[in-house]
NUPA-10851 format. One record per residue (C-alpha): residue number from 1; residue in three letters; z, y, x. Coordinates in nm, 2 decimals, decimal comma. Layout:
BEGIN
(rec NUM "ALA" (Z Y X)) ...
END
This chain:
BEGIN
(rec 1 "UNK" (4,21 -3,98 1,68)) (rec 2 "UNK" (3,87 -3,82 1,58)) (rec 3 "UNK" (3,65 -4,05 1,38)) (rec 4 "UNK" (3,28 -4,17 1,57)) (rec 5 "UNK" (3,05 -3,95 1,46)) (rec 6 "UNK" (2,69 -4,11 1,38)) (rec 7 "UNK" (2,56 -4,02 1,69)) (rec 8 "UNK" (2,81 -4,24 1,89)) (rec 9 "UNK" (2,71 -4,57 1,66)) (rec 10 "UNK" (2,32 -4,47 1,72)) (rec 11 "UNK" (2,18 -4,81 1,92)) (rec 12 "UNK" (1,88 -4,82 2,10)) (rec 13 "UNK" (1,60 -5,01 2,01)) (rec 14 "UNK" (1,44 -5,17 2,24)) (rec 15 "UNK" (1,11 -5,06 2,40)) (rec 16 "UNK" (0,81 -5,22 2,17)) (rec 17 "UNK" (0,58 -5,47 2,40)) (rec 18 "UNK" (0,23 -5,35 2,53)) (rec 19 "UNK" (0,00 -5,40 2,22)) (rec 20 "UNK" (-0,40 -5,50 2,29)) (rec 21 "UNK" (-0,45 -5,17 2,08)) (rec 22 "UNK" (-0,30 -5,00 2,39)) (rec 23 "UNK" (-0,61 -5,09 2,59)) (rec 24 "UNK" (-0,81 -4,75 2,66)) (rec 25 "UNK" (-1,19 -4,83 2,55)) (rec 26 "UNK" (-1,40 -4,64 2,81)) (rec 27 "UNK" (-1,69 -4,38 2,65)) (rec 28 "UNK" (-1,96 -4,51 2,79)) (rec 29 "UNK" (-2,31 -4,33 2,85)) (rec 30 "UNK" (-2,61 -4,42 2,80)) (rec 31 "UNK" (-2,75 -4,50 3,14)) (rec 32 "UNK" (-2,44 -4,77 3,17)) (rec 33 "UNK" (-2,65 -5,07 3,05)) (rec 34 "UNK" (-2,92 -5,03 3,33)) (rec 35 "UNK" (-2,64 -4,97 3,60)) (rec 36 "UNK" (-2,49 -5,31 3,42)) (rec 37 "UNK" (-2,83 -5,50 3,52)) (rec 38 "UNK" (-2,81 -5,37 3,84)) (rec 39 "UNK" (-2,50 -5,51 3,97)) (rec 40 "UNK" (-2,54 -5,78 3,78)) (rec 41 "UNK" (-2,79 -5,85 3,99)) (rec 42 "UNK" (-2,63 -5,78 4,31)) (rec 43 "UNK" (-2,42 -6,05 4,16)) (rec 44 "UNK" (-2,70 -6,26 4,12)) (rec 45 "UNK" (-2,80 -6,22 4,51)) (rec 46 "UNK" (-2,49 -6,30 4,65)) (rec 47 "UNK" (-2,43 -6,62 4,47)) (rec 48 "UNK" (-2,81 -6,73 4,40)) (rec 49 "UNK" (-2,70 -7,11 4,37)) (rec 50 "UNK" (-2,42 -7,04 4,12)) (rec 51 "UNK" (-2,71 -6,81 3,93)) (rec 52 "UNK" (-2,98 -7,07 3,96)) (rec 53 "UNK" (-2,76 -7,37 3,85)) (rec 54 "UNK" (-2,66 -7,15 3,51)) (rec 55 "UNK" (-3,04 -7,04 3,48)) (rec 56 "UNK" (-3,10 -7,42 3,48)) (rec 57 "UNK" (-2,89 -7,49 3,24)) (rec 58 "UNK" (-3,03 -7,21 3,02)) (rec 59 "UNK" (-3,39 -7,31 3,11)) (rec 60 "UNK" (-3,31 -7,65 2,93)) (rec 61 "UNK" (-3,09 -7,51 2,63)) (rec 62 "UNK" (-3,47 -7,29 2,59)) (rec 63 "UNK" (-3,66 -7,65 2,55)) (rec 64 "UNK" (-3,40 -7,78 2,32)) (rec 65 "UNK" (-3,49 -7,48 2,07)) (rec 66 "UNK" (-3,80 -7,53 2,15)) (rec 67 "UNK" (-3,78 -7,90 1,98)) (rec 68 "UNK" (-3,58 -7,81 1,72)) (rec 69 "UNK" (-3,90 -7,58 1,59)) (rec 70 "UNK" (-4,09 -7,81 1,63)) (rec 71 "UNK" (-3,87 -8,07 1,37)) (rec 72 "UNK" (-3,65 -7,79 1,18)) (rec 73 "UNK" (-3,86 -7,47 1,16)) (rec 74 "UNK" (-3,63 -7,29 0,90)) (rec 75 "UNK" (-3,37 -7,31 1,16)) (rec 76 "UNK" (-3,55 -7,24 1,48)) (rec 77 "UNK" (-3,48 -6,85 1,44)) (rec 78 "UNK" (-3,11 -6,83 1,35)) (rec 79 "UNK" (-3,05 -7,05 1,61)) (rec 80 "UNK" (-3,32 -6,86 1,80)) (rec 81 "UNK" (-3,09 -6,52 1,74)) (rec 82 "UNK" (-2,76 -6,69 1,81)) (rec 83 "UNK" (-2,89 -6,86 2,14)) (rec 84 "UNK" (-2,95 -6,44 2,23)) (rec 85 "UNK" (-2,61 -6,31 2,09)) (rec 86 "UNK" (-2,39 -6,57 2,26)) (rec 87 "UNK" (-2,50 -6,56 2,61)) (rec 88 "UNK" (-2,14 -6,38 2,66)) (rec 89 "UNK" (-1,98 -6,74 2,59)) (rec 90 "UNK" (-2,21 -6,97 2,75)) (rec 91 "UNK" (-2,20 -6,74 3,09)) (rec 92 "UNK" (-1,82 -6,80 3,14)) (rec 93 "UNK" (-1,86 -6,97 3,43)) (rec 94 "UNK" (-2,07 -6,69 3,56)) (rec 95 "UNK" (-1,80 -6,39 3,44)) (rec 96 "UNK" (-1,57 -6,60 3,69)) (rec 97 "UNK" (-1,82 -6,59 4,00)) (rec 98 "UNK" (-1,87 -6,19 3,92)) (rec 99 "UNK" (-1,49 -6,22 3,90)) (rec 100 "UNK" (-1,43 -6,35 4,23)) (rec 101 "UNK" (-1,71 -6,14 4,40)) (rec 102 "UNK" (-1,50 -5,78 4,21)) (rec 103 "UNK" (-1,20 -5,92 4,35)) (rec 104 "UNK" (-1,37 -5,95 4,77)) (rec 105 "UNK" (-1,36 -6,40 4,68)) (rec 106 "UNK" (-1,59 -6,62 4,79)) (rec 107 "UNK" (-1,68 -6,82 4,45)) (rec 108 "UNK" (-1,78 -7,15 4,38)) (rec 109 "UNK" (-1,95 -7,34 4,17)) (rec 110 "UNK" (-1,67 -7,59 4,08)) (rec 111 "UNK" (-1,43 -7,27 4,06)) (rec 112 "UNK" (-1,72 -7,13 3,82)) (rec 113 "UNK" (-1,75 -7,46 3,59)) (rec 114 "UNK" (-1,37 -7,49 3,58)) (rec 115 "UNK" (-1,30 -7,13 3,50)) (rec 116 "UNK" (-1,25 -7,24 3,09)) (rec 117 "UNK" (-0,93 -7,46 3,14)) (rec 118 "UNK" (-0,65 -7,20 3,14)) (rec 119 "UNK" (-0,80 -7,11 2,86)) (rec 120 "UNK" (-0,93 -7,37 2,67)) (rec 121 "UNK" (-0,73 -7,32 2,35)) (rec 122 "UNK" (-0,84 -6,92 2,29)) (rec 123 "UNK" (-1,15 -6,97 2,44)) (rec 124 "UNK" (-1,20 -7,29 2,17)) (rec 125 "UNK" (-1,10 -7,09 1,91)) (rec 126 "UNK" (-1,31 -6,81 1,95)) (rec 127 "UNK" (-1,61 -7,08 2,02)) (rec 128 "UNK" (-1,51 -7,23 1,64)) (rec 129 "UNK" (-1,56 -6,90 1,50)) (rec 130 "UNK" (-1,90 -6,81 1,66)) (rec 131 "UNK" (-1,99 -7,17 1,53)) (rec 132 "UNK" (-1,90 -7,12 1,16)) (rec 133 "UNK" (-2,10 -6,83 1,20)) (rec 134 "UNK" (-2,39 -6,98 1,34)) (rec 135 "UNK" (-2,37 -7,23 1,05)) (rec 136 "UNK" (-2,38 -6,97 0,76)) (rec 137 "UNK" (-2,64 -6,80 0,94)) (rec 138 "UNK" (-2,88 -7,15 0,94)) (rec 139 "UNK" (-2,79 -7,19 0,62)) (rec 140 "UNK" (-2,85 -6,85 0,47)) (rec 141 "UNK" (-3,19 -6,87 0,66)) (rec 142 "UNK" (-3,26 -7,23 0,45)) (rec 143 "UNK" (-3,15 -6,99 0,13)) (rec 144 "UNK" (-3,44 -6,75 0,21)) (rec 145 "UNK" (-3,69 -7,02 0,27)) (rec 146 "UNK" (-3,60 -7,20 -0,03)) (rec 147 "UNK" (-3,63 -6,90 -0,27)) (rec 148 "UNK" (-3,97 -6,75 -0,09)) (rec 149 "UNK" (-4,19 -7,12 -0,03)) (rec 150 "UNK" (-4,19 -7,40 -0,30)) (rec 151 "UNK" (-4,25 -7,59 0,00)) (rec 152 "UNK" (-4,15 -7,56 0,34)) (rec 153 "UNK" (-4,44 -7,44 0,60)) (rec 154 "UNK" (-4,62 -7,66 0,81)) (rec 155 "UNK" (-4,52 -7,61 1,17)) (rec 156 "UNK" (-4,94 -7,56 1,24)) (rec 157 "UNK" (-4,96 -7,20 1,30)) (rec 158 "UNK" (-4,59 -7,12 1,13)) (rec 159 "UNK" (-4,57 -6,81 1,30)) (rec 160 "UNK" (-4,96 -6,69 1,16)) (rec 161 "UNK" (-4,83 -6,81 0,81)) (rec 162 "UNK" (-4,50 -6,62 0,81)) (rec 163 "UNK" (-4,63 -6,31 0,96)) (rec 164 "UNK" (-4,89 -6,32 0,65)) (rec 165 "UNK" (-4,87 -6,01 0,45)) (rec 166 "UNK" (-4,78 -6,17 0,17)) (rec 167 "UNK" (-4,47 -6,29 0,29)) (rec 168 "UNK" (-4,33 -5,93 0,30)) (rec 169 "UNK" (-4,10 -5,98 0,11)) (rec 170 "UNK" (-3,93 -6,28 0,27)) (rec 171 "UNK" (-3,98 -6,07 0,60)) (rec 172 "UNK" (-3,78 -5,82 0,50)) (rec 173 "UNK" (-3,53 -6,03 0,35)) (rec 174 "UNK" (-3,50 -6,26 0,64)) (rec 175 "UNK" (-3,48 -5,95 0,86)) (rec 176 "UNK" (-3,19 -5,80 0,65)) (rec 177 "UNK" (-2,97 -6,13 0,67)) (rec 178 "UNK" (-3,08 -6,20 0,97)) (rec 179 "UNK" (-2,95 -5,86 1,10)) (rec 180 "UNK" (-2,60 -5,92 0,91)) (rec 181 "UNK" (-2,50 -6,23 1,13)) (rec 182 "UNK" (-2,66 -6,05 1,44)) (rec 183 "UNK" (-2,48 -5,76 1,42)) (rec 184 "UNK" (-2,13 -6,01 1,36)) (rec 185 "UNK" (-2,19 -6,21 1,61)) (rec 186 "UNK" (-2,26 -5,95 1,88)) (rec 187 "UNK" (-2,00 -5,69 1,77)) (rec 188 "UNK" (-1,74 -5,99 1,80)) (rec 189 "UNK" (-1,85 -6,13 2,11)) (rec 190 "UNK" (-1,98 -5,86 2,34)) (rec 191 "UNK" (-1,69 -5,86 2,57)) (rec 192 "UNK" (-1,43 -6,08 2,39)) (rec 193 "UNK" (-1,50 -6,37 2,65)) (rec 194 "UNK" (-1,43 -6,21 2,99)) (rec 195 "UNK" (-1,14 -6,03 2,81)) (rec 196 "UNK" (-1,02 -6,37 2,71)) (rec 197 "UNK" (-1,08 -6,50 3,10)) (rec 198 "UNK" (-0,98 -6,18 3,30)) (rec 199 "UNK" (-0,68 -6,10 3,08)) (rec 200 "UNK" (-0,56 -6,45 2,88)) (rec 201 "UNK" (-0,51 -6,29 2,54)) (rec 202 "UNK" (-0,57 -6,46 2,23)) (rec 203 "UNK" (-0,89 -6,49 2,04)) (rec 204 "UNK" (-0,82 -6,24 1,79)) (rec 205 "UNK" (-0,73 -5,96 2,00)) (rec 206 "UNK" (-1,01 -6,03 2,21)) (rec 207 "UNK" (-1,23 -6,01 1,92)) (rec 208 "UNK" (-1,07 -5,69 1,76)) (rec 209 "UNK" (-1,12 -5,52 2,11)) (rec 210 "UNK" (-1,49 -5,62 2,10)) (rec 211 "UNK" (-1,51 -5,44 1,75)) (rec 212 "UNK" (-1,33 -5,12 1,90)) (rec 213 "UNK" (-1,58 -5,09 2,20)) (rec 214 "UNK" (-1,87 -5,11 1,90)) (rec 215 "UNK" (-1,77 -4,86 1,72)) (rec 216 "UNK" (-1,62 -4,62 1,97)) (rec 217 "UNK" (-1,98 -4,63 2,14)) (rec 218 "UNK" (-2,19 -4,79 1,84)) (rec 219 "UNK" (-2,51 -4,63 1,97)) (rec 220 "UNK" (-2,47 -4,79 2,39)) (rec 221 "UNK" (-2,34 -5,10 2,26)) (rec 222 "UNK" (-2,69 -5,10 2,03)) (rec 223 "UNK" (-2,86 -5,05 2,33)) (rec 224 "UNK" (-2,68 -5,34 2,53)) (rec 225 "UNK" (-2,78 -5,54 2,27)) (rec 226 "UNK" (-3,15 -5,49 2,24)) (rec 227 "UNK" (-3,18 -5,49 2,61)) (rec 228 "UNK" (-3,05 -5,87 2,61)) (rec 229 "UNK" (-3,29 -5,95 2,30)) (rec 230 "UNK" (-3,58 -5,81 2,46)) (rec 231 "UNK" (-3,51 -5,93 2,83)) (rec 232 "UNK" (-3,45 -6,26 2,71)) (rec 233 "UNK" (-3,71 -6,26 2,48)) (rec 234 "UNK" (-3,99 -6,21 2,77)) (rec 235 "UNK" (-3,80 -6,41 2,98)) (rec 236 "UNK" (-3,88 -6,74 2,71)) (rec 237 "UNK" (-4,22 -6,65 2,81)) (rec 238 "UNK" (-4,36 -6,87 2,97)) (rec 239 "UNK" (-4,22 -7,21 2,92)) (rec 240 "UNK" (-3,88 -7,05 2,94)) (rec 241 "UNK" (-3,90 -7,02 3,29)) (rec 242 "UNK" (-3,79 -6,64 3,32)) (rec 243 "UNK" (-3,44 -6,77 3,23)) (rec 244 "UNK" (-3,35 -6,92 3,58)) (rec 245 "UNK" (-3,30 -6,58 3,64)) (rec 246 "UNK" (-3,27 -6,36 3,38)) (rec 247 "UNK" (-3,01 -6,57 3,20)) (rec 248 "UNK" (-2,77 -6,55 3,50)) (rec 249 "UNK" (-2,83 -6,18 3,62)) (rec 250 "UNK" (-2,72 -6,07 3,21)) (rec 251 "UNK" (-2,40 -6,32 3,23)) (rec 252 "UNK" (-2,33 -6,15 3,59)) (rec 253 "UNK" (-2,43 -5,82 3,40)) (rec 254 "UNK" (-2,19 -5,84 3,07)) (rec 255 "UNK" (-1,87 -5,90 3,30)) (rec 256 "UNK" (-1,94 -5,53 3,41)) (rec 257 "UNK" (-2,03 -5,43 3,10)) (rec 258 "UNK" (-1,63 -5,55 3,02)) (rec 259 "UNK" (-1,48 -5,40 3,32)) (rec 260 "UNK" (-1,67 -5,05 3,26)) (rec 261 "UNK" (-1,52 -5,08 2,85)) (rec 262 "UNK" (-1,19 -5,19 2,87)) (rec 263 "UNK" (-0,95 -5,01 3,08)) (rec 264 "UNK" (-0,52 -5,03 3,14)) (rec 265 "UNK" (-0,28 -5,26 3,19)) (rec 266 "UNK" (-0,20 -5,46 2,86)) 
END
């Protein structure tokens, strides 16, 4: 009897398992960010209470920064920044309505404030991260003010005293670090939470796919991201009023923005 050749003890290995990295990442266009508002606020009009109930809550998230400047000013602007760069995670409930509304639902509020529990692990997680981040970030800010003031600034006319060309230098430093934990923040977080919600992956993929979309389209995703700094930033004006609506209509807005990025079944 003939011996086997190696070809008859070849096995077959088994197919590997879909990988995140298998995800296509869209290339977006320019123009996408304003199309992003717009149905974001279609979004907003269809479900106004849901909108207006988030807006609330970001209206009164706007005073509390409010008093901490007026008791911590050397943390009022990295938690200023941070409050703009993590609108992705504190709109979850909102990702859910837009969700439901893609998907020809009716949503609902208590669908909307519930939409965290299946994934309240990943979505913790992921929340711990941006928070250690947001911590260094205060903390390199109380760095900058150490090394540039012998004393901290009185809160009378803080902005009039930092904006003083003599401060230059802390300016630009303040801008530089400041523009580190921006740009982390954001890259890590500009989709990673309706990923996390829409497809229940884990926190690090989530994240990793958020840095993919960046630097596949580094200069949209740039643009994305000054477009929420400045319309949130006029929106804070005034009293914070702007964000009953603004607030919701970019939460409505960034579920799009992850729908139009990522792409496939996983």
């Amino acid at each position: 009897m003939a011996e086997p050749t190696p070809a008859n003890n070849r096995t077959t290995e088994p197919p590997r398992p879909p990988s995140v990295f298998d995800l296509r990442i869209t290339d977006l266009r320019a123009g996408d960010p304003l199309r992003w508002l717009r149905l974001g606020w279609a979004d907003f009009a269809r479900c106004p209470r849901i909108g207006l109930f988030y807006g609330l809550c970001f209206f009164l998230m706007g005073h509390a920064l409010l008093a901490v400047f007026r008791a911590a000013p050397a943390y009022v602007l990295a938690l200023s920044a941070g409050f703009l760069l993590m609108g992705p995670f504190l709109c979850l409930g909102l990702y859910d309505a837009s969700r439901a509304l893609q998907a020809g639902q009716r949503p609902s509020l208590r669908a909307s404030l519930l939409a965290w529990r299946p994934t309240q692990g990943t979505i913790a997680i992921f929340a711990g991260v941006l928070l250690i981040l947001e911590m260094l970030w205060g903390r390199a800010s109380l760095v900058v003010f150490a090394v540039t003031f012998n004393t901290m600034p009185s809160t009378t006319n803080l902005v009039a005293q930092l904006l003083n060309p003599d401060n230059l230098t802390f300016l630009i430093t303040y801008a530089v670090v400041g523009g580190v934990f921006a740009g982390l923040i954001f890259v890590t977080s500009v989709i990673s939470i309706p990923m996390i919600l829409d497809r229940r992956v884990d926190a690090i993929s989530a994240g990793l796919t958020s840095i993919r979309a960046c630097l596949q389209n580094p200069a949209v995703m740039l643009w994305w991201g000054a477009l929420i700094t400045l319309l949130v930033g006029l929106a804070m004006l005034p009293l914070f009023l702007g964000l009953l609506v603004v607030g919701p209509v970019l939460g409505h807005a960034t579920w799009h923005a992850y729908r139009d990025t990522v792409s496939g079944p996983l």
